[in-house]
C-alpha positions in Angstrom: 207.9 93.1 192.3 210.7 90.6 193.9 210.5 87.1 192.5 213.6 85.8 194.1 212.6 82.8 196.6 215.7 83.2 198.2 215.8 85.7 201.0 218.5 88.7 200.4 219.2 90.2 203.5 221.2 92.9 202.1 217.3 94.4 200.8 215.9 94.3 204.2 219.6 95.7 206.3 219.3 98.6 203.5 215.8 99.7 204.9 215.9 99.1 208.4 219.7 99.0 209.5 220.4 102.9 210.1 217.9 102.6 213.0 218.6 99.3 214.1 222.0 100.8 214.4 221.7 103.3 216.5 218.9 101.2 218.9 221.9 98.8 218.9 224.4 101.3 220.2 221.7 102.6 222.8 220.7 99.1 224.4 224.8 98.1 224.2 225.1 101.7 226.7 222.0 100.7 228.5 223.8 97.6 229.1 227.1 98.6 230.1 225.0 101.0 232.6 223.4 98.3 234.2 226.1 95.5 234.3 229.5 97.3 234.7 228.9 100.4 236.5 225.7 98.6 238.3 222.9 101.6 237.9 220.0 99.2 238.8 217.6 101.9 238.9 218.0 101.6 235.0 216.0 98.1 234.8 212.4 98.6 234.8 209.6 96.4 235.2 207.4 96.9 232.3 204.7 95.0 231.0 206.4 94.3 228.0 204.5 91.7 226.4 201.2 93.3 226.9 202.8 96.7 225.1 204.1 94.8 222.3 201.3 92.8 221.6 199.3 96.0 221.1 201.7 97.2 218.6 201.3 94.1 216.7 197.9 94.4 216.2 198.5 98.4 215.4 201.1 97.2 212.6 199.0 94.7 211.3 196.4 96.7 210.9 198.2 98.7 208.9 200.4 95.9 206.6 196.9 94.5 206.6 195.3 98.5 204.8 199.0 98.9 202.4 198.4 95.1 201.3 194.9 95.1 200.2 195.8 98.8 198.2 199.0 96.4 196.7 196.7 93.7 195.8 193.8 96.0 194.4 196.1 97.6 191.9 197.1 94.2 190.9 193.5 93.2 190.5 192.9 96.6 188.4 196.1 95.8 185.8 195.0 92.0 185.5 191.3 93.6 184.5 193.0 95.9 182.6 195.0 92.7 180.7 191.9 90.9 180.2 189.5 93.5 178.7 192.5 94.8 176.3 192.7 91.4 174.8 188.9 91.1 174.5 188.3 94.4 172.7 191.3 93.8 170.4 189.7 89.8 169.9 186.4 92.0 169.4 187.8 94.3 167.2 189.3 92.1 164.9 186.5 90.1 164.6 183.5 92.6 164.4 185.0 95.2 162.3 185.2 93.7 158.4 186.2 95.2 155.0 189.2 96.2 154.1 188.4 100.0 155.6 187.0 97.9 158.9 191.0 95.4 159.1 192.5 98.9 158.7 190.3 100.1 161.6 191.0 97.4 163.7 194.7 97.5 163.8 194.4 101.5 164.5 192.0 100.4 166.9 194.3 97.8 168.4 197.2 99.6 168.5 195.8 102.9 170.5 195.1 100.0 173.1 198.9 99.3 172.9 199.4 103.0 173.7 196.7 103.3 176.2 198.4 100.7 178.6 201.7 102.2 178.2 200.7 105.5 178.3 198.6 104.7 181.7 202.0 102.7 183.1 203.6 106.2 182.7 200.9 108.4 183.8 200.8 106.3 186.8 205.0 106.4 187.2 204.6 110.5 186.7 207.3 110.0 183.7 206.8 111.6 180.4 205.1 109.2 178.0 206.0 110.9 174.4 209.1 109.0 173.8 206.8 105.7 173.7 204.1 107.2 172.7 205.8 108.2 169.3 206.7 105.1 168.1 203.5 103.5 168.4 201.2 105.8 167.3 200.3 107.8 164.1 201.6 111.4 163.5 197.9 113.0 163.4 197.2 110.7 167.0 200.0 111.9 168.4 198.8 116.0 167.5 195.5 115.5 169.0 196.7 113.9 172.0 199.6 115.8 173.1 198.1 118.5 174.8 195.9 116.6 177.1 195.9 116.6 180.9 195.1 112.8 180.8 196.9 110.8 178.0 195.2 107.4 178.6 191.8 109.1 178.6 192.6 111.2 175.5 193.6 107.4 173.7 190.1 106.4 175.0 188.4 109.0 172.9 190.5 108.5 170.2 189.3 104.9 170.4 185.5 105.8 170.5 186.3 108.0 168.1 187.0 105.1 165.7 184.1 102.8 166.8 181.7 106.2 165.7 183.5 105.9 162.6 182.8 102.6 161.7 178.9 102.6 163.0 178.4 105.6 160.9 180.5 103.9 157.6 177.6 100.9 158.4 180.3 98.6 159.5 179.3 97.8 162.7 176.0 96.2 163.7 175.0 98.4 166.9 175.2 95.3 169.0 178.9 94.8 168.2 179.3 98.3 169.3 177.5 98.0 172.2 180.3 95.0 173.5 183.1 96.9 172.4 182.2 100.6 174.0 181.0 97.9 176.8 185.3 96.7 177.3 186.4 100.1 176.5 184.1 101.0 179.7 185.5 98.1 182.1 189.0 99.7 180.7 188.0 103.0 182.0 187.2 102.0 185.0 190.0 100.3 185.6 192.2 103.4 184.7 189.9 105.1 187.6 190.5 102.9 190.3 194.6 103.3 189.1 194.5 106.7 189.5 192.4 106.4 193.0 194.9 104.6 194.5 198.2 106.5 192.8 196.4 110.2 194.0 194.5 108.7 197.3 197.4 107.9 200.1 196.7 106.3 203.1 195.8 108.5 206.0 199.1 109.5 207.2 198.2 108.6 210.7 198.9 105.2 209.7 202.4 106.6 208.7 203.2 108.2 211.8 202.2 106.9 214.7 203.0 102.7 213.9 206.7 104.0 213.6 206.3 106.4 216.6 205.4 103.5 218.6 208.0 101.3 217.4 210.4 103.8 218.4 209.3 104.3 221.7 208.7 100.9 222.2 212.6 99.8 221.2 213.8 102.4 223.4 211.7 101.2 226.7 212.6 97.4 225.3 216.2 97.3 227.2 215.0 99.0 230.0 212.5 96.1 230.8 214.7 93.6 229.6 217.7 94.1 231.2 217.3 92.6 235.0 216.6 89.4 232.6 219.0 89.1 230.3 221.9 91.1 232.0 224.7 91.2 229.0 222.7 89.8 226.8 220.5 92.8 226.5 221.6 94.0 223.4 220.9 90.9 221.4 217.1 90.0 222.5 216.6 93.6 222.5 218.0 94.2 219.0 216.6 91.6 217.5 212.9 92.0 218.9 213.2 95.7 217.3 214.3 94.1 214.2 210.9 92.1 213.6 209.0 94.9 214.2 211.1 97.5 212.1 210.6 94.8 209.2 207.1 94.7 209.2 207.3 98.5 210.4 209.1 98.4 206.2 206.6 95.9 204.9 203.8 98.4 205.5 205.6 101.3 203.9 206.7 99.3 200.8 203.7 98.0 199.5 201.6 101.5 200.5 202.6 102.9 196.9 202.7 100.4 194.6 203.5 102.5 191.5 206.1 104.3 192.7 209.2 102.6 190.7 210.5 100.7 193.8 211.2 96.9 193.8 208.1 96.2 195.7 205.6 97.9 192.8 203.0 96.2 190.6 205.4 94.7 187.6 203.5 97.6 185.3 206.2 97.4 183.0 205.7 93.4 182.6 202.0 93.6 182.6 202.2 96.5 179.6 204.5 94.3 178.2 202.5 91.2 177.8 199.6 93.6 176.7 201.9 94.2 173.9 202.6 91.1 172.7 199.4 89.2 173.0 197.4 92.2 170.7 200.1 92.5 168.5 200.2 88.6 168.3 196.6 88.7 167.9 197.0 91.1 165.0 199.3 88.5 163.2 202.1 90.7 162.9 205.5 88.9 163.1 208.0 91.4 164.8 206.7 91.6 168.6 208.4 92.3 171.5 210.3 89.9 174.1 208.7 89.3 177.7 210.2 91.1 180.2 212.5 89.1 182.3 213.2 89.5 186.4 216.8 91.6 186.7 218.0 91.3 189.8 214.9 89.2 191.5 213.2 91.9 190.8 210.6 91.9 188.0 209.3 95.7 187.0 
């Protein structure tokens, strides 16, 4: 996710300067056409204001569909951030005895792997080197062979609360609000994976930047008996703004897709992190992850 205020044009030139480019070079020939070697029948009369306000509202629509995916997986993490700190606060406080601390702290820590390990699922990268260094040998066996890590950490977590109901420490009420939170954490990971596996229709893909295309390449030709030798700049720069929000569209579409415009996973499984382990009282706990760049990951 960019957190630099400042605006970095070099970002936006990377993504939308090849085609600006080569629209460029054609409305500078369009021009020369029509000025130097005077081919009027090159300037049309177009209703361009009337085409272009109709792709606005096509582009919007679909900036309008890739923002609320963006801001839905956002929602889905912060969920995910909340009812991680209440089932370790829950843990921790319901499960007493020494064998119920000990339980606990396995308890809290397969939360700690459970957001990393979704972070990865979610990135398609392999989760075991993580994974290894936070969880127990005899986890790590059980769970290596699963087609869904996260959900495999959720059973090994339900597999503990069974443990301590049947040991008779835990009233069934207590484990009623914890199998409650790991529930809301389930469905979390759900609507995650519904948005990572569900794209948008690709006919939002296609034809936005079909029409933008078309639409830059008929812009000269209407705009030329106007501006004359100044074609190439209005026409350049109209293109511009609607190549830009052409990009803004297509960035935030996938948000988990490792680019600067994704949900800060690695933040958010970060600050999971800290605030259980934190919770847990143990004194060697991570940093916060900082912005590199502007960018915050």
């Amino acid at each position: 996710m960019i957190v630099e205020q400042r605006l970095k044009l070099p970002w936006i030139l990377r993504s939308v300067g090849p085609p600006l480019l080569v629209l460029l070079a054609y409305d500078i020939a369009v021009t020369v056409l029509f000025v130097v070697y005077h081919q009027r029948w090159i300037g049309l009369d177009l209703p361009l204001a009337l085409l272009g306000s109709t792709l606005a509202i096509i582009v919007g629509l679909r900036n309008n569909a890739s923002y609320a995916r963006w801001w839905e997986a956002r929602t889905l993490w912060g969920s995910a951030v909340n009812n991680s700190r209440s089932l370790a606060r829950g843990a921790i406080a319901m499960l007493q005895g020494t064998l119920g601390e000990a339980r606990a702290t396995a308890l809290v820590h397969l939360q700690i792997a459970w957001a990393h390990a979704l972070r990865l699922a979610l990135r398609r990268e392999d989760p075991w080197s993580e994974l290894e260094q936070l969880l127990p040998a005899d986890v790590l066996r059980r769970v290596r062979g699963a087609a869904n890590v996260p959900t495999a950490l959720q059973a090994e977590m339900g597999r503990l609360l069974s443990e301590a109901d049947q040991a008779g420490g835990l009233a069934s009420v207590r484990l009623a609000a914890l199998d409650r939170t790991l529930t809301e954490l389930a469905n979390a990971q759900g609507g995650l994976e519904r948005i990572k596996n569900t794209p948008l229709p690709r006919q939002f893909d296609w034809f936005p930047r079909i029409f933008i295309s078309v639409y830059s390449l008929l812009l000269p030709l209407g705009l030329v008996n106007d501006l004359g030798p100044a074609t190439p700049i209005g026409s350049t720069v109209i293109s511009f703004a609607f190549y830009v929000l052409d990009q803004i569209g297509r960035d935030l579409e996938n948000p988990f897709e490792g680019t600067p415009h994704d949900v800060p996973m690695s933040a958010i499984t970060r600050t999971i992190e800290i605030d259980l382990r934190q919770m847990l009282r143990e004194r060697e706990t991570p940093q916060p992850l900082a912005p590199v760049h502007g960018v915050l990951w």
